[in-house]
C-alpha positions in Angstrom: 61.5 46.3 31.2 61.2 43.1 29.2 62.3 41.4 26.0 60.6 39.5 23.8 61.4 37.9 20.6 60.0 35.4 17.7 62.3 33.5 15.2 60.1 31.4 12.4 62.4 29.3 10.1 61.5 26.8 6.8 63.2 25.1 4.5 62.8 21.9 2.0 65.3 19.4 0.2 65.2 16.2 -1.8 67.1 13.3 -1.5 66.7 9.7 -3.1 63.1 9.9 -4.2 62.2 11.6 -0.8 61.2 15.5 -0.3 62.3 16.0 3.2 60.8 19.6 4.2 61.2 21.4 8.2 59.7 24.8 9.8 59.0 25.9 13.0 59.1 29.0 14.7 60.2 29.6 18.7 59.9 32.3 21.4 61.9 34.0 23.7 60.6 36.5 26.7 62.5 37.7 29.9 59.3 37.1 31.5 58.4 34.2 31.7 54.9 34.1 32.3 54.0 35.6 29.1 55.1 32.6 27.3 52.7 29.7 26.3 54.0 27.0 28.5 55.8 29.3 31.1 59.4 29.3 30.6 61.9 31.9 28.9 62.4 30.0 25.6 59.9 28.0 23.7 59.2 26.2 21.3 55.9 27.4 19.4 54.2 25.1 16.4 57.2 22.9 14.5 56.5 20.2 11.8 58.9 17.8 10.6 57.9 16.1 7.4 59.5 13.0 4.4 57.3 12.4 1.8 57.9 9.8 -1.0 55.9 10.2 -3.6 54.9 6.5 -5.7 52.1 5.5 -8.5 51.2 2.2 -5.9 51.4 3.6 -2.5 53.0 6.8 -1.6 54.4 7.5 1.8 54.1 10.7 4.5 55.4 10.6 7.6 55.0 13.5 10.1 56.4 15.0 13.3 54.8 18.1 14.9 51.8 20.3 14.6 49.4 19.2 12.1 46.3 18.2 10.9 45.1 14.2 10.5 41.6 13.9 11.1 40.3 15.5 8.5 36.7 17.5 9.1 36.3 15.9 12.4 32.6 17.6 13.2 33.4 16.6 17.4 36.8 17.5 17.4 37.2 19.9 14.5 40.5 19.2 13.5 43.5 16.8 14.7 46.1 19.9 14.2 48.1 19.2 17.1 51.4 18.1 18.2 52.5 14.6 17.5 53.4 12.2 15.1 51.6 10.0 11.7 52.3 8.2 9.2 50.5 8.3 6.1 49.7 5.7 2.9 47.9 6.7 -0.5 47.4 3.4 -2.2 46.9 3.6 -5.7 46.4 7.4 -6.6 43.6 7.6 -4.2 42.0 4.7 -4.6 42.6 4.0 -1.0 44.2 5.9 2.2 45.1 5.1 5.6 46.8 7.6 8.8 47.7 6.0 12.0 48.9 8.8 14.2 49.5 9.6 18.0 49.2 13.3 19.5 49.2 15.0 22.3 45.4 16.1 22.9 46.0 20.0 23.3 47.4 22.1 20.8 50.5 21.8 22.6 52.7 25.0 22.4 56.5 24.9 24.2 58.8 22.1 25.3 56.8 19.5 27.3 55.7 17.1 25.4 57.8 18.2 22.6 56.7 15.2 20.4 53.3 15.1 21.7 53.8 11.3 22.5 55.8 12.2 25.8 52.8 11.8 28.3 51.5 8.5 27.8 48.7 9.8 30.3 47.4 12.3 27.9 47.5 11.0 24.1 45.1 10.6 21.7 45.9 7.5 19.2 44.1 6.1 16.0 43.5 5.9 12.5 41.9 7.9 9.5 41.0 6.1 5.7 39.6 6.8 2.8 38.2 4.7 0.2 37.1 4.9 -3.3 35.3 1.4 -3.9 34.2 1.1 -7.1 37.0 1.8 -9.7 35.1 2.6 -12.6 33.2 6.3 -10.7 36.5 6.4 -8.5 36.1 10.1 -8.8 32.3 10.0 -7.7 32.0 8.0 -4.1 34.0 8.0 -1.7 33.7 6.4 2.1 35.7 8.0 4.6 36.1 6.9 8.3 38.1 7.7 11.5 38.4 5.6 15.0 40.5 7.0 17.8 40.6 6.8 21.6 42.0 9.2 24.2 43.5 10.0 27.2 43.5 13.4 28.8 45.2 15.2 31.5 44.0 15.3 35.4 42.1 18.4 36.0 41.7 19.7 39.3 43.7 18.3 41.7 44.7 20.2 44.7 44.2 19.4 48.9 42.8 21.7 51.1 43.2 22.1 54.5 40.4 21.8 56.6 40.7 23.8 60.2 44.1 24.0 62.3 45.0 19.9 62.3 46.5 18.5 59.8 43.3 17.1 58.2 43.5 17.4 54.2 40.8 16.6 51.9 42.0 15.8 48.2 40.1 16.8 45.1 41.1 14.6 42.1 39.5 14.0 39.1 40.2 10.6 37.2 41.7 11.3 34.1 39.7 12.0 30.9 39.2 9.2 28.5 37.3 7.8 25.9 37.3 6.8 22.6 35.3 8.4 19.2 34.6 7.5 15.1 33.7 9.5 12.4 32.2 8.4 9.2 30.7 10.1 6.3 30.8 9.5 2.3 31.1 12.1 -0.4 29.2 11.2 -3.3 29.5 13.3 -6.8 25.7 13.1 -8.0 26.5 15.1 -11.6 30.0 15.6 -12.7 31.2 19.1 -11.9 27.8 20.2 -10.9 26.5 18.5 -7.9 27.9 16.8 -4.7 26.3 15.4 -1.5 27.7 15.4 1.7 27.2 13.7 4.7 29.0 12.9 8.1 28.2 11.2 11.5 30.4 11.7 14.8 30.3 10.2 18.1 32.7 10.7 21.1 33.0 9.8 24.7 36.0 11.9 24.7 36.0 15.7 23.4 39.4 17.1 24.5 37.5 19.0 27.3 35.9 17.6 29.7 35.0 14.3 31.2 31.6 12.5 30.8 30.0 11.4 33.6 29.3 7.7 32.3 26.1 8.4 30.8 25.5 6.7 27.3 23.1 8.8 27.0 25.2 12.3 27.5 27.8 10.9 24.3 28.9 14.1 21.8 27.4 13.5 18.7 27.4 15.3 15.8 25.8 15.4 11.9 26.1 17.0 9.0 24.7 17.1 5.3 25.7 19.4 2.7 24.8 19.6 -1.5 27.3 21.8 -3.1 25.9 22.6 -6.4 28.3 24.7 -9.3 25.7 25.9 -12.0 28.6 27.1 -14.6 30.4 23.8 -13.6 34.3 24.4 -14.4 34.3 27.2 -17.4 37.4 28.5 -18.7 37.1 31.9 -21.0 38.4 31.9 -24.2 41.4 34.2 -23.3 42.1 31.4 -20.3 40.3 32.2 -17.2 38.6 30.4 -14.8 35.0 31.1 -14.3 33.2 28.8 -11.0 30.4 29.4 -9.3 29.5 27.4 -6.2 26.3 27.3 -4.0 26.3 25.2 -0.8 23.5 24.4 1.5 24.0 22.4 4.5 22.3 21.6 7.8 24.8 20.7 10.7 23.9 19.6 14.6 26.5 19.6 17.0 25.4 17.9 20.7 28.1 18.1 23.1 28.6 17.6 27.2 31.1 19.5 28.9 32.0 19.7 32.4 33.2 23.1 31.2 31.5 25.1 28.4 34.7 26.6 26.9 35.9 25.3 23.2 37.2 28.2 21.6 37.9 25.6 19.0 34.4 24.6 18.2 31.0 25.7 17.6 29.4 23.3 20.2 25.5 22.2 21.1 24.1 23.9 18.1 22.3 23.5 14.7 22.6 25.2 11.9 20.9 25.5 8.5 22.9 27.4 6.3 23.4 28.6 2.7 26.7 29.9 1.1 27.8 31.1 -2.4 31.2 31.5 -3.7 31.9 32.8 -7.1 35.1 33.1 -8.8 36.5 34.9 -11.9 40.0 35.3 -13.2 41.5 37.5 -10.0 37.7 38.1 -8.8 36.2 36.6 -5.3 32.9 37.1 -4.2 32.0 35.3 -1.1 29.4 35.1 1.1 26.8 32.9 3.8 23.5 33.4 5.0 23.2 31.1 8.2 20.1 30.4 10.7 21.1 28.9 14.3 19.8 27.8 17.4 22.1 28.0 20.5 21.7 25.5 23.3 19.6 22.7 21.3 20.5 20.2 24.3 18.8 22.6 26.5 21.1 22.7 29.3 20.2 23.9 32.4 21.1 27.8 33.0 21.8 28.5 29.3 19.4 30.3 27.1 18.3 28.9 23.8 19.2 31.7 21.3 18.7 32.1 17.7 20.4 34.3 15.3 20.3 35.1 11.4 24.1 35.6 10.5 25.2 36.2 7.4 28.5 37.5 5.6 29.8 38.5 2.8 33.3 39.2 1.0 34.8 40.5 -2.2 38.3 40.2 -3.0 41.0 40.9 -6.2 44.6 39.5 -6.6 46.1 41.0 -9.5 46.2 38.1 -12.8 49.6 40.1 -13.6 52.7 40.1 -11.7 53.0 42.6 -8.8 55.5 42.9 -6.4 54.4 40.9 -3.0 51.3 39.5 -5.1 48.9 40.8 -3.0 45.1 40.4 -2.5 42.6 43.1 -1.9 39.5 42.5 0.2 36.8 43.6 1.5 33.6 42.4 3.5 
């Protein structure tokens, strides 16, 4: 016999040039082990967040579970529990993000503000710039820098024999530091865009490296996204875009355990997507050819696969009840 519940809340306000806006959503089991964190009520992913919006620099400041390092290739994404503030200088001419969170997508009530635990923390800083004023819209530079600190794994003492000999088994905490950068350049207005990113890491949320330089994560990624109808609208006002993406990606990581559910790790890809879109019509779909195990680590096969996928859906361009979206793939 056990009860379980889940209460999700949301709500916004604004006050003095500021748009203040909260949600969050909790648990609540008899049993106690089928929570997250292991206790009878929880709290589950919350985000606080004040946002003043300005033509020289506007200001977002953050507490809770989200994103900051945006299109991290090592880490994937920064959506976990902690704190940032944020700065957009100029109507993105410029942005900077210092933040500080807790390295697992932390779920419950340790570390509620993901700063708690000064041993396990992951600090730093994501920018942005546009440098050239007059094609502001067509480069942009982007770069992120942050260094971690990660919980101890394994520690325990085991009793060897009948005396009161112990042995302990402690691994040093897991830390490192990482950087991103990539640009984005727009190569034809509204019809072509390149791509590209580079990622390095001594610390991947995981595992800890041995010491090796050698045995860093690194990652890269290239992509062209090209729109052959560029931005159409119809003569009774709908959209019409059609997108094609290529891209070729290489992710090389080290674990001391292979488990990421997060992310894709020690593969390459080459990969080819379309994406076409009119009025309340979707059509969707990848072709994608990858190689498994491109660091060749011992005990692991190298596979390769052909995926591919595709999708069509249809949300209705007049009012229905619930507006809802049809799919399928």
């Amino acid at each position: 016999h056990n009860f379980n519940a889940q209460a999700r809340e949301q709500g916004a306000t604004q006050t003095e040039g500021w748009q203040l806006a909260a949600r969050g959503n909790a648990f609540f089991n008899t049993e106690d082990n089928f929570n997250p964190a292991g206790s009878h009520a929880e709290v589950g992913e919350y985000l606080l967040s004040a946002e003043r919006p300005s033509e020289s620099v506007s200001t977002l400041l953050r507490l809770g579970n989200h994103d900051v390092g945006v299109n991290n290739l090592l880490v994937k994404n920064f959506y976990r529990r902690g704190a940032s503030a944020a700065f957009d200088i100029n109507q993105h001419m410029a942005t900077v993000a210092g933040f500080a969170q807790d390295p697992a997508p932390a779920i419950g009530n340790n570390n509620f503000t993901g700063m708690d635990d000064i041993n396990q923390r992951v600090t730093g800083m994501h920018a942005t710039l546009r440098p050239l004023p007059e094609i502001a819209d067509r480069l942009e530079l982007e770069g992120t820098v942050y260094q971690g600190r990660g919980a101890t794994f394994g520690r325990g003492t085991t009793e060897l024999g009948t005396g009161s000999s112990t042995v302990g088994i402690t691994n040093p905490n897991n830390q490192g530091n990482g950087f991103q950068v990539g640009f984005t350049s727009v190569l034809l207005p509204d019809r072509v865009t390149l791509r590209t990113q580079h990622a390095q890491s001594r610390f991947d949320f995981d595992g800890r490296h041995n010491g090796n330089p050698a045995e860093d994560d690194d990652a890269n990624r290239v992509s062209f996204l090209f729109s052959p109808l560029g931005s159409q609208l119809t003569e009774d006002g709908r959209l019409r875009r059609w997108n094609i993406e290529t891209a070729y990606q290489k992710v090389g990581t080290f674990f001391e355990t292979l488990a990421n559910p997060l992310l894709e790790t020690d593969r390459q890809t080459y990969s080819i997507g379309s994406s076409y879109l009119f009025g309340g019509i979707t059509v969707d779909g990848e072709l994608a050819w990858i190689t498994n195990n491109v660091n060749n680590l011992a005990g692991l096969p190298t596979d390769r696969a052909l995926n591919g996928w595709v999708q069509t859906s249809y949300a209705p361009e007049e009012e229905w009840f619930g507006r809802p979206v049809f799919f399928a793939g």
